[in-house]
C-alpha positions in Angstrom: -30.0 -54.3 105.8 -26.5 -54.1 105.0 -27.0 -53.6 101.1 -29.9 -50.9 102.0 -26.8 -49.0 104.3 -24.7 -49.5 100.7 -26.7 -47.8 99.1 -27.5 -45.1 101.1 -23.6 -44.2 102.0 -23.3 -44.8 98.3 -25.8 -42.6 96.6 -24.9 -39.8 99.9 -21.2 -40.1 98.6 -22.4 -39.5 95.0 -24.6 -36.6 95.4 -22.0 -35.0 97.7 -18.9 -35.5 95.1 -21.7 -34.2 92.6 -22.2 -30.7 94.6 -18.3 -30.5 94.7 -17.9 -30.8 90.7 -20.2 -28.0 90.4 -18.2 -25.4 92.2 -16.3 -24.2 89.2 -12.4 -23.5 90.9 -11.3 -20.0 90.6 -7.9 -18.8 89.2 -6.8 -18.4 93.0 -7.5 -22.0 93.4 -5.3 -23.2 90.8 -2.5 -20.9 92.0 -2.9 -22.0 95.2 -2.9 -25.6 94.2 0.2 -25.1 92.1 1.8 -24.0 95.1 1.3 -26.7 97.1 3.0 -29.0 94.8 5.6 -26.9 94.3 6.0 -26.5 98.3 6.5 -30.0 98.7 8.9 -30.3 95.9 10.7 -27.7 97.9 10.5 -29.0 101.3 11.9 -32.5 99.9 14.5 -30.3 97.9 15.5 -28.4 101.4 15.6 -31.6 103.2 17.8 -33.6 100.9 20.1 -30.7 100.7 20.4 -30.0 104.4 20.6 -34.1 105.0 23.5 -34.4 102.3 25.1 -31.4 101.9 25.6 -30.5 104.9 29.3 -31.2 105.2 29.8 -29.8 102.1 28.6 -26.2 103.5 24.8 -26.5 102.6 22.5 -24.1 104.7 19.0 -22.7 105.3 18.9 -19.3 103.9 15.5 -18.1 105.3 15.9 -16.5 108.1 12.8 -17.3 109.9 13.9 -21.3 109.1 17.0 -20.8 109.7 16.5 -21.8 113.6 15.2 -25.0 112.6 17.6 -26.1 109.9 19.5 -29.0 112.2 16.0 -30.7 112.3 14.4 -30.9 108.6 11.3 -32.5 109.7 10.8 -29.6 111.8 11.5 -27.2 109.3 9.4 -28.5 107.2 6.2 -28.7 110.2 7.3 -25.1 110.7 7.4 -24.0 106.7 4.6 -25.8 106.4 2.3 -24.1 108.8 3.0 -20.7 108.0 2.0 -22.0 104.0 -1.1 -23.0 105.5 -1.6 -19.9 107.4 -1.0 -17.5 104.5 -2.8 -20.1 102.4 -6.1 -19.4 104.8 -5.7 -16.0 104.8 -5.5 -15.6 100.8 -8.7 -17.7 100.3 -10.5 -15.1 103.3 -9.3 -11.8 101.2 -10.5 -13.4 98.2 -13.9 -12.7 99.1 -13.6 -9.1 99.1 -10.5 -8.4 97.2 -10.5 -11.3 94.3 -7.5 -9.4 92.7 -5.1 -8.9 95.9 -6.0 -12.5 96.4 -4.6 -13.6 92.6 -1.4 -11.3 93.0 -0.6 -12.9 96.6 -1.0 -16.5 95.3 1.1 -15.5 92.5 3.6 -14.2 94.1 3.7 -17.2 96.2 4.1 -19.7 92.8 7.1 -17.4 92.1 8.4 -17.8 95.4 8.2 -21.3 95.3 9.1 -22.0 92.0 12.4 -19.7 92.4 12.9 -21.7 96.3 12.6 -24.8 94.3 15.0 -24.2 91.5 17.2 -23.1 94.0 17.7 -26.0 96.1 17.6 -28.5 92.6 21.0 -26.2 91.8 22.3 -27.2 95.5 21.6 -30.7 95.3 23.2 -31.0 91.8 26.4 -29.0 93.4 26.2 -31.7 96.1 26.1 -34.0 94.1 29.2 -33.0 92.2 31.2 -32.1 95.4 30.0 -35.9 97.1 31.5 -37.2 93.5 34.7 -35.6 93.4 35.3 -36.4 97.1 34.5 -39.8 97.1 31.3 -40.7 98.8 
């Protein structure tokens, strides 16, 4: 009985990961997938550099973070949500507007990707500053 159960979760599984692979992904898709890596490498970037640079004059520059900049994980819940939101909101226009939907998620690569270099300058400022100072 238990092998039967196998084999049915099994060959389920299969044909299921099979109707996925079929979906070709669409240029919005990558770019949107690209930006999630590159908003976690910015949300670990912002929370080293507000966690160690702090007394060395690091802030939050956003200014719809910046009320949450004392508490990383919560900036990072909060940062995180409104990604998700516009996130949802690109993938519903790209129905109807495929192109508005490809400039959007571009624009938001470019915004991460300049967020991310950003804070990689800071934390190699910190760094330096932390070194020269002793700690």
């Amino acid at each position: 009985m238990r092998c039967l159960a196998l084999v049915v979760v099994i060959g389920l599984s299969n044909a299921a990961f099979a109707r996925a692979q079929s979906r070709m992904l669409s240029n919005v898709d990558v770019m949107l997938g690209a930006h999630d890596v590159l908003h976690s490498a910015d949300m670990i970037s912002t929370t080293y550099d507000l966690t160690r640079g702090r007394a060395f004059g690091a802030t939050e520059r956003n200014p719809f973070l910046k009320p949450f900049a004392a508490r990383p994980s919560l900036l990072t819940g909060v940062s995180s949500a409104i990604d998700i939101l516009q996130v949802t909101v690109i993938k519903r226009v790209e129905r109807t507007h495929p192109r508005w939907a490809l400039t959007w998620s571009a624009a938001l690569v470019a915004v991460e990707v300049w967020a991310t270099t950003n804070n990689i300058v800071a934390a190699g400022r910190i760094q330096q500053r932390r070194f020269a100072a002793g700690r």
